[in-house]
TILO-353697 format. One record per residue (C-alpha): residue number from 0; residue in three letters; x, y, z. Coordinates in nm, 2 decimals, decimal comma. Layout:
N
> NUM|Ala|X|Y|Z
...
//
This chain:
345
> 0|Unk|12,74|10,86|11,69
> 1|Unk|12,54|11,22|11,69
> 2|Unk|12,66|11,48|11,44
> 3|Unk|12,75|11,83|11,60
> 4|Unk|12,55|12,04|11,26
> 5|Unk|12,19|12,00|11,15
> 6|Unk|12,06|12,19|10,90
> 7|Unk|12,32|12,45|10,93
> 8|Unk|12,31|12,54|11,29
> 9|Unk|12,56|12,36|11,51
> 10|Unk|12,52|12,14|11,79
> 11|Unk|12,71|12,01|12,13
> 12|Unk|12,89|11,71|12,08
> 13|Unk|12,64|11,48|12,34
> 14|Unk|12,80|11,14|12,25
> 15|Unk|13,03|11,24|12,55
> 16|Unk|12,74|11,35|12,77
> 17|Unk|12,62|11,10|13,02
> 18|Unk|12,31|10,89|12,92
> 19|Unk|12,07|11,11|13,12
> 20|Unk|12,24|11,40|12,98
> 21|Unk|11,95|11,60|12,81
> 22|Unk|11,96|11,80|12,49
> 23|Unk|11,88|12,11|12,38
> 24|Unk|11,54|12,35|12,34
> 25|Unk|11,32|12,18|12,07
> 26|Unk|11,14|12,30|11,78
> 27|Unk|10,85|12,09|11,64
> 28|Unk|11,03|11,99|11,28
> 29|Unk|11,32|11,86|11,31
> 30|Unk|11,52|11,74|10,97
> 31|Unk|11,79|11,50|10,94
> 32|Unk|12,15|11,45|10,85
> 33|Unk|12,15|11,09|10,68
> 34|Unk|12,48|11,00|10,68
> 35|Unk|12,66|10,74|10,42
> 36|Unk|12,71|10,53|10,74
> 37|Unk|12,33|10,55|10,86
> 38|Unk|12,47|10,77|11,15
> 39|Unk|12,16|10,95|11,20
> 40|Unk|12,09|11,21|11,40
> 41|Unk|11,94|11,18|11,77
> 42|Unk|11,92|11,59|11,86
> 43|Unk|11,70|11,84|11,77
> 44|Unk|11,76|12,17|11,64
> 45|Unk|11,80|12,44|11,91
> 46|Unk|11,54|12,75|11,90
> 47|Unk|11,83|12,98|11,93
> 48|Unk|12,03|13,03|11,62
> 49|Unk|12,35|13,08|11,78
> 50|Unk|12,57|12,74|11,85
> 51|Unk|12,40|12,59|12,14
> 52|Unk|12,65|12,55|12,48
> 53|Unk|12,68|12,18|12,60
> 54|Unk|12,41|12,15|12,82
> 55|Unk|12,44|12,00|13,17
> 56|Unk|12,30|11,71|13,32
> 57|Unk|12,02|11,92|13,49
> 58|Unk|11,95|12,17|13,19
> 59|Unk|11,52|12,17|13,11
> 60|Unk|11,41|12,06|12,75
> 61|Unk|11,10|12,26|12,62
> 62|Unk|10,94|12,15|12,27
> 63|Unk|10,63|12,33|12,09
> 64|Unk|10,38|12,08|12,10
> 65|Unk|10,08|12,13|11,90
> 66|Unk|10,09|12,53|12,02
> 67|Unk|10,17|12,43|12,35
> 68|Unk|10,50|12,49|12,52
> 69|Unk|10,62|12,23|12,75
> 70|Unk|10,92|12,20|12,96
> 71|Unk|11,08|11,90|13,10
> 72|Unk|11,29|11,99|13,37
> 73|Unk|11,39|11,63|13,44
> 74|Unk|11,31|11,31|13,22
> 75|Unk|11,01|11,17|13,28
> 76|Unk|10,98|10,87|13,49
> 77|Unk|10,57|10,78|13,52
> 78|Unk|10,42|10,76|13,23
> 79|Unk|10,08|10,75|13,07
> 80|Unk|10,04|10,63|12,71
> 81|Unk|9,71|10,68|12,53
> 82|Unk|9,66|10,50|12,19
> 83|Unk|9,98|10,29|12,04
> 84|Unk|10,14|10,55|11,86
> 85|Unk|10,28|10,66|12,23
> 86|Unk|10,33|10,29|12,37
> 87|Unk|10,50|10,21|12,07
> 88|Unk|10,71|10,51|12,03
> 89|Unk|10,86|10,52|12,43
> 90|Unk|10,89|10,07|12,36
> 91|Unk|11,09|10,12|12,07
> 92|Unk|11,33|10,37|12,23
> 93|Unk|11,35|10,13|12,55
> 94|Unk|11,16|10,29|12,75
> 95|Unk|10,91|10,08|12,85
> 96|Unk|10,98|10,09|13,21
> 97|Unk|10,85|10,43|13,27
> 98|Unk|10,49|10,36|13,11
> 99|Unk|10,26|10,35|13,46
> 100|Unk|9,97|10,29|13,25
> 101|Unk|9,85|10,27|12,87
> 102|Unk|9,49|10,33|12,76
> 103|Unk|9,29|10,25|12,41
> 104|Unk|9,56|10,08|12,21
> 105|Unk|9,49|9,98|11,91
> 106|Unk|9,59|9,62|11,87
> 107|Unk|9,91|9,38|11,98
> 108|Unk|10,28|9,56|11,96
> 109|Unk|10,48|9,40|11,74
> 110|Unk|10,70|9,06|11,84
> 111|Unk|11,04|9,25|11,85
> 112|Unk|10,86|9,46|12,18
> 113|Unk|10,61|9,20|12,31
> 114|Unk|10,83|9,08|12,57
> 115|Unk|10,88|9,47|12,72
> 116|Unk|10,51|9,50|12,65
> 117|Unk|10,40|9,23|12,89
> 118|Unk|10,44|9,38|13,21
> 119|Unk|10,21|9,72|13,06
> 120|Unk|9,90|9,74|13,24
> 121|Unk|9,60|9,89|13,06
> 122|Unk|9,38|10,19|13,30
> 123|Unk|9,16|10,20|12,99
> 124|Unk|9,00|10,02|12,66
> 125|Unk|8,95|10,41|12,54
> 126|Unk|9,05|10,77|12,61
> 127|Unk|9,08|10,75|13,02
> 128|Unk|8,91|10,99|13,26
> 129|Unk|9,13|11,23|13,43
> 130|Unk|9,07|11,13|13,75
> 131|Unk|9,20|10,78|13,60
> 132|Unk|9,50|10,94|13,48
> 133|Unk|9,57|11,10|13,83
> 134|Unk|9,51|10,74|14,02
> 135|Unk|9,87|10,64|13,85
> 136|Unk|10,02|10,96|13,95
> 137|Unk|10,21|11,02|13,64
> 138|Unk|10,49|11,27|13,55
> 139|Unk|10,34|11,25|13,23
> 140|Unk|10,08|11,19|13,00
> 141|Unk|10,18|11,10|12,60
> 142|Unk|9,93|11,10|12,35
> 143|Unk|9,87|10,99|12,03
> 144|Unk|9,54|11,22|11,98
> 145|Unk|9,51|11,59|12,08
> 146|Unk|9,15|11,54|12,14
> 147|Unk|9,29|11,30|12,46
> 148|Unk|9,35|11,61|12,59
> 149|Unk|8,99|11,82|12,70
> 150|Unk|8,79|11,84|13,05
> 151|Unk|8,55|11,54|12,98
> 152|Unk|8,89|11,33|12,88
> 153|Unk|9,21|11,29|13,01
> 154|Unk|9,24|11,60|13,12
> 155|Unk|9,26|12,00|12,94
> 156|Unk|9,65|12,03|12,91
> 157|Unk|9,65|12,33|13,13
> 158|Unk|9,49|12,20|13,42
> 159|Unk|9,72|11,91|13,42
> 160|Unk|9,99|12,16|13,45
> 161|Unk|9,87|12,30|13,74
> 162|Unk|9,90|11,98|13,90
> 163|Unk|10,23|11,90|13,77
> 164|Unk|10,15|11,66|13,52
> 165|Unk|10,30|11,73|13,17
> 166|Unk|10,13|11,67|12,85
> 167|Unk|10,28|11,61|12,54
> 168|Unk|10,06|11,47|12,20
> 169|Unk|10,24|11,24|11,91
> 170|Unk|10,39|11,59|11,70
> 171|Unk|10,27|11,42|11,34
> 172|Unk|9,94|11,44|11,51
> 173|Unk|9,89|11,76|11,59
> 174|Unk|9,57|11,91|11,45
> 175|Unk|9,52|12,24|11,66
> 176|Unk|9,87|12,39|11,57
> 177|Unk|10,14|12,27|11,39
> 178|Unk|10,02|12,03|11,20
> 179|Unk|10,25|11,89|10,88
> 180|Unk|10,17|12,07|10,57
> 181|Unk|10,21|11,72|10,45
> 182|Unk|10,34|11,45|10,66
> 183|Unk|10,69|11,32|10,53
> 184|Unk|10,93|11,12|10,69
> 185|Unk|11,14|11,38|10,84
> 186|Unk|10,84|11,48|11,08
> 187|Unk|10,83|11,08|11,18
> 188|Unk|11,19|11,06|11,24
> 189|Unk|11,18|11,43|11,40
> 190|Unk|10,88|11,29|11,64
> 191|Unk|11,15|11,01|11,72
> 192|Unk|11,45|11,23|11,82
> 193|Unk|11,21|11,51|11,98
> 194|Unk|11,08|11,21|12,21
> 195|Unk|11,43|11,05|12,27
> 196|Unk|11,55|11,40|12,38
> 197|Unk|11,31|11,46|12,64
> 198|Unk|11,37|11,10|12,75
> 199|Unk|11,73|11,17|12,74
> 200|Unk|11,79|10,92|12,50
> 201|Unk|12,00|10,81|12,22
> 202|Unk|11,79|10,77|11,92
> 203|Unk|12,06|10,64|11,68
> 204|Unk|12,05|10,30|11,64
> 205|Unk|11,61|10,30|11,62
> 206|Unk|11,68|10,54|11,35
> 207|Unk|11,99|10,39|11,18
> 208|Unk|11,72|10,08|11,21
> 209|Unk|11,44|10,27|11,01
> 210|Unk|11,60|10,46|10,79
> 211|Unk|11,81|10,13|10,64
> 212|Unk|11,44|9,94|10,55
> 213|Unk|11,27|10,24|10,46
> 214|Unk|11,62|10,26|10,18
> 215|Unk|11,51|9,87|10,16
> 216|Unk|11,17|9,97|9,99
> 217|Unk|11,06|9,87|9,61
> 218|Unk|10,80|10,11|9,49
> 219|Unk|10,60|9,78|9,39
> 220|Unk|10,30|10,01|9,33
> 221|Unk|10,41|10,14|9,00
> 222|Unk|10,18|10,40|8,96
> 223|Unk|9,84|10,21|9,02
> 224|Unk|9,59|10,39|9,26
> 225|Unk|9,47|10,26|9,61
> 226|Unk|9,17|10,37|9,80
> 227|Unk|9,30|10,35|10,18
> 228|Unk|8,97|10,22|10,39
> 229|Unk|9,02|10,31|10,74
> 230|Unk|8,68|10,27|10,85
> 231|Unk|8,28|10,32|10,79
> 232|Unk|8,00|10,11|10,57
> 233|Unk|7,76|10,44|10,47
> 234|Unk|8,04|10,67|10,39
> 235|Unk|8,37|10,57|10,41
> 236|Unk|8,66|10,74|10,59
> 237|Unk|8,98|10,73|10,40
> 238|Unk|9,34|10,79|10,39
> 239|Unk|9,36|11,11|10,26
> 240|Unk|9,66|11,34|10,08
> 241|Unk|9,87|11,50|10,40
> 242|Unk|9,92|11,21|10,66
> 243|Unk|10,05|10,87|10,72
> 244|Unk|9,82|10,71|10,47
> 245|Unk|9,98|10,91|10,19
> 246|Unk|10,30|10,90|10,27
> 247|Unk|10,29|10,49|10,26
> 248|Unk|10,18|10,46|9,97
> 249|Unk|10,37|10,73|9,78
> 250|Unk|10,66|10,53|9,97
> 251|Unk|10,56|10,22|9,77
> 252|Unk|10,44|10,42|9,47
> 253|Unk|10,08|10,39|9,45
> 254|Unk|9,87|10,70|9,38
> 255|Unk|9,58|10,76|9,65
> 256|Unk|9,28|10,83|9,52
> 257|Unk|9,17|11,08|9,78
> 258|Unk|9,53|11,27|9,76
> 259|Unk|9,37|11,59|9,60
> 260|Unk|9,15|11,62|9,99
> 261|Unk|9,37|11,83|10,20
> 262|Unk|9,35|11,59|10,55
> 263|Unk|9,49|11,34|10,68
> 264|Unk|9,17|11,08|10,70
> 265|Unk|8,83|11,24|10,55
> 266|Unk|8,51|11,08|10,47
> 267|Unk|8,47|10,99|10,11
> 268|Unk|8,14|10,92|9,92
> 269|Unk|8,12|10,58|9,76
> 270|Unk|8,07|10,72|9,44
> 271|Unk|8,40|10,88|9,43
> 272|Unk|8,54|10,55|9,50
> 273|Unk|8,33|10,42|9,22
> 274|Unk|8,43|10,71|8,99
> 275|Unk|8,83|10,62|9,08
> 276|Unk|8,76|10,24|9,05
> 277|Unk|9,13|10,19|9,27
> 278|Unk|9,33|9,93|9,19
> 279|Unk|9,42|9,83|9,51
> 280|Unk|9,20|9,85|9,79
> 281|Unk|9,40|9,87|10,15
> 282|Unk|9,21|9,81|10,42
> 283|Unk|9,29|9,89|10,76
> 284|Unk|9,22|9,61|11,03
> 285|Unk|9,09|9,75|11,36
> 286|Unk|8,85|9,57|11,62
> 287|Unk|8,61|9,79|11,60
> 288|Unk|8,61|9,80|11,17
> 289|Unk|8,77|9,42|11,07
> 290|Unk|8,90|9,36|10,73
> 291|Unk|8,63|9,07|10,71
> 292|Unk|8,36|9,39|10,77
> 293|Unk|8,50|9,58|10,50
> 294|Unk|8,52|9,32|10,25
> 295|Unk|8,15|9,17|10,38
> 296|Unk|8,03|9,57|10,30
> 297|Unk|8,25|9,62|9,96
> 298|Unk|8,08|9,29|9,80
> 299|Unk|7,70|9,29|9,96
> 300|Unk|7,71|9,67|9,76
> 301|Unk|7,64|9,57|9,38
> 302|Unk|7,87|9,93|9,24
> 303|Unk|8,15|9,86|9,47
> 304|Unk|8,16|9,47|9,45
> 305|Unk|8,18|9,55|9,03
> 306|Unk|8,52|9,73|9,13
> 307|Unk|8,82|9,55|8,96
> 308|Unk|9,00|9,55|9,33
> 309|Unk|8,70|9,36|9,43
> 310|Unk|8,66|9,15|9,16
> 311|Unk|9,04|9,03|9,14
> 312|Unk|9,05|9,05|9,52
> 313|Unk|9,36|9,28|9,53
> 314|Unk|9,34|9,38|9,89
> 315|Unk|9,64|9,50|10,10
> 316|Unk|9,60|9,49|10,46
> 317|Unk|9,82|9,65|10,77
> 318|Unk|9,67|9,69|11,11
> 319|Unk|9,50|9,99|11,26
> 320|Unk|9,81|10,05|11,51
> 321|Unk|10,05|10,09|11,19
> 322|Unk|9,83|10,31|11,01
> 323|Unk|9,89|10,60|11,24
> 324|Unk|10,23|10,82|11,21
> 325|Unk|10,52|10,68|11,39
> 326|Unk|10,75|10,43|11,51
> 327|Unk|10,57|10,21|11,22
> 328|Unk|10,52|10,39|10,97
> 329|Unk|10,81|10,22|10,78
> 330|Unk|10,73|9,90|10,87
> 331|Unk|10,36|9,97|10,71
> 332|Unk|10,52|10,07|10,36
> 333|Unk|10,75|9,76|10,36
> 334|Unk|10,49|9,55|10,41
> 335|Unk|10,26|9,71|10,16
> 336|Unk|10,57|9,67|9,93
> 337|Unk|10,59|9,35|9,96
> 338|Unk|10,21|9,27|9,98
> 339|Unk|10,16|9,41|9,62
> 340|Unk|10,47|9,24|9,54
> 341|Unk|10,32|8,91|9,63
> 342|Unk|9,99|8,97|9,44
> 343|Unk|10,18|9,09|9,09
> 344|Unk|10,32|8,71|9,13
//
């Protein structure tokens, strides 16, 4: 059930509207009424302060996407997903039936969508061509970078307009224009109803669904300091104090080392990580950067192997796919929960 106020502006009551009913003009934040009853919110909050009018079944959607404005006159049917923040986010909301094509994923989808995953067909191992993208003649191109988006990639977003393709980049992602201040999970459930709206979509029950484990989480980490290792041997590139690295582990309550650096990932100098000497070291398992890699370089390298992390082994791991903001976020800072749970003993 959808409440009919947000944030002190009032909404149409769309639990009567038809399922391809859409809902109303978007901003890019979009915070949430948790109800006692996990009743959670699947609109967005209108651009027009005035009480929005029930929309019809034809009425447009337009968001503010990363300082683009995008309207979707209907909901899209063809889609193509670039990295598995997109895949994962139109999976999770049932949706997999209009993905035409996905390109550079990140790893496997989870279990619970492996079955609607199957049928996906890959165009590309890493950020398509835009001739590519054209080939699948898509309504729509959903990606989890911004930087999918340029002449030599997928496409400039306002040449695909021109040809009637629609663009549209993961919100919590946005690096251009409006970016977080600092991610929190209001932006990753906004990202979920802002999608579900232009989908047409409840979003209530994936919601309900995220917000009850996320309630589930013990803040195992106590206080103790990570160092996030995304990726790199030279310099590292870490989790740094305004994205989804933070976020997880100031879900679980450990204290980044790099949360002073004002990104989302940065490179940081081995001597910092030294200086910090981390607690916990979570490493971030990709194909192209293995947790096996980072552990081979954190004890072949005499400072960092002398780090207690190292010495005692105290690694957390989550896979590359989860370490980006979205429909797994959650999922990442239960399992790091539980992960430093299981070493404490």
């Amino acid at each position: 059930m959808l409440p009919t106020s947000w944030g002190g502006r009032s909404f149409p009551d769309t639990t009567a509207l038809p399922t391809e009913a859409p809902l109303p003009t978007l901003t890019r934040t979009l915070p949430l009424v948790l109800l006692s009853t996990l009743a959670l919110a699947g609109c967005a909050t209108s651009t027009s302060a005035a009480p929005s009018p029930t929309p019809s079944v034809d009425a447009p959607v337009t968001v503010q996407n990363c300082g683009t404005e995008v309207t979707f006159d209907t909901a899209p049917e063809r889609v193509i997903t670039i990295k598995s923040t997109s895949t994962e986010m139109l999976l999770a909301l049932g949706l997999g039936d209009r993905i035409v094509g996905t390109a550079f994923q990140d790893g496997p989808v989870p279990d619970e969508w492996a079955k609607d995953a199957a049928s996906l067909v890959s165009v590309s191992d890493k950020i398509p061509s835009e001739e590519v993208v054209l080939e699948q003649q898509p309504d729509l191109v959903y990606s989890g970078w911004e930087s999918a988006f340029s002449a030599d990639s997928a496409g400039a977003r306002p040449e695909l307009a021109t040809l009637g393709v629609n663009s549209y980049v993961s919100p919590s992602a946005c690096q251009s224009a409006d970016q977080p201040v600092k991610l929190t999970f209001d932006d990753v459930f906004g990202d979920i109803a802002q999608v579900a709206s232009i989908f047409r979509v409840d979003p209530s029950e994936l919601l309900a669904a995220q917000q009850e484990t996320l309630d589930s989480i013990d803040k195992t980490g106590d206080g103790r300091t990570a160092f996030w290792y995304s990726s790199g041997s030279d310099t590292p590139y870490s989790g740094a104090g305004i994205g989804a690295p933070e976020l997880v582990m100031e879900t679980v309550g450990l204290e980044n080392i790099a949360a002073d650096v004002k990104a989302t990932w940065a490179p940081l100098g081995w001597e910092a990580v030294v200086d910090a000497n981390p607690y916990f070291i979570v490493l971030i398992d990709a194909s192209w950067s293995s947790v096996d890699k980072k552990i081979g370089v954190l004890e072949s390298n005499p400072a960092t192997a002398a780090l207690d992390a190292v010495v005692n082994k105290r690694y957390l791991v989550l896979p590359f796919a989860s370490s980006e903001a979205g429909v797994r976020t959650v999922e990442a800072a239960a399992s790091l929960s539980q992960q430093i749970a299981e070493l404490d003993g």
